[in-house]
N, C-alpha and C positions, 0 to 999 in steps of 0.2 A: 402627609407629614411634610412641613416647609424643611429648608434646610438648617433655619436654627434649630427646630424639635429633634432634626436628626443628631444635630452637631452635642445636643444636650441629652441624648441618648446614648450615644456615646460613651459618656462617661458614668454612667450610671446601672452597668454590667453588676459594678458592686459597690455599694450602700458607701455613699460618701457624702461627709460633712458640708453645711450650705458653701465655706470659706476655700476648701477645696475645690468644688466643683466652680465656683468664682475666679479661682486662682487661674484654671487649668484653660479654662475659657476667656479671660478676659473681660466679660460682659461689665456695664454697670448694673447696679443694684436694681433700680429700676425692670430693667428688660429683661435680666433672669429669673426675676420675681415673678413677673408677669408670663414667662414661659412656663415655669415650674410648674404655678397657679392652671393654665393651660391643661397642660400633660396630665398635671394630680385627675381634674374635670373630667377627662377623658379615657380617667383610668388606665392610662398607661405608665404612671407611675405612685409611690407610694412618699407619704411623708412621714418620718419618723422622728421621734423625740428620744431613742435611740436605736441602736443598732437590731433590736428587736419588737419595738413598742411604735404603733402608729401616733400621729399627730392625732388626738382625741375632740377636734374640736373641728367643724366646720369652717369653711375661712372663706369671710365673705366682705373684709377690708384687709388687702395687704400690707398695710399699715403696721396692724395689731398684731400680726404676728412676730415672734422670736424668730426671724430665720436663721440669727448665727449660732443658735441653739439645737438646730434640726437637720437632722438626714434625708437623703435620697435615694430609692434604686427603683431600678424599674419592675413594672410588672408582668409577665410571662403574658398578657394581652400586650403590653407595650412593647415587649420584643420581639413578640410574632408581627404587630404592624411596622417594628424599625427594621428588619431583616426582608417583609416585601413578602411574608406569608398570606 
């Protein structure tokens, strides 16, 4: 895990809004897309459409997605590999 994965691991303990996790971090649009995208891949995190309901769609142009519509948390594989399990 590079230090951005880490740094966006971080904040994703508990299921937060794309605009939050944007805020909290700084990132452009761009490169937190593409980190998200990353993480979601490698199943260390989840995408939601809300607080309980996954992103129901494959996402295979970051383009087309809604991300100021969508949540984040990680997943209990992604936190065993952010913690160094």
């Amino acid at each position: 895990m590079n230090d951005q994965e880490i740094d966006l691991m971080d904040e994703l303990y508990f299921v937060q809004s794309y605009n939050e996790v944007k805020d909290a971090l700084g990132w452009e649009n761009e490169s937190l897309q593409m980190h998200l995208l990353a993480l979601n891949q490698k199943e260390y995190i989840k995408i939601l459409v809300n607080h309980d309901e996954e992103y129901p769609h494959q996402i295979k142009d970051r383009n087309s997605v809604p991300w100021n519509d969508l949540y984040f948390l990680a997943t209990k594989k992604g936190l065993l590999e952010h913690n160094g399990f």
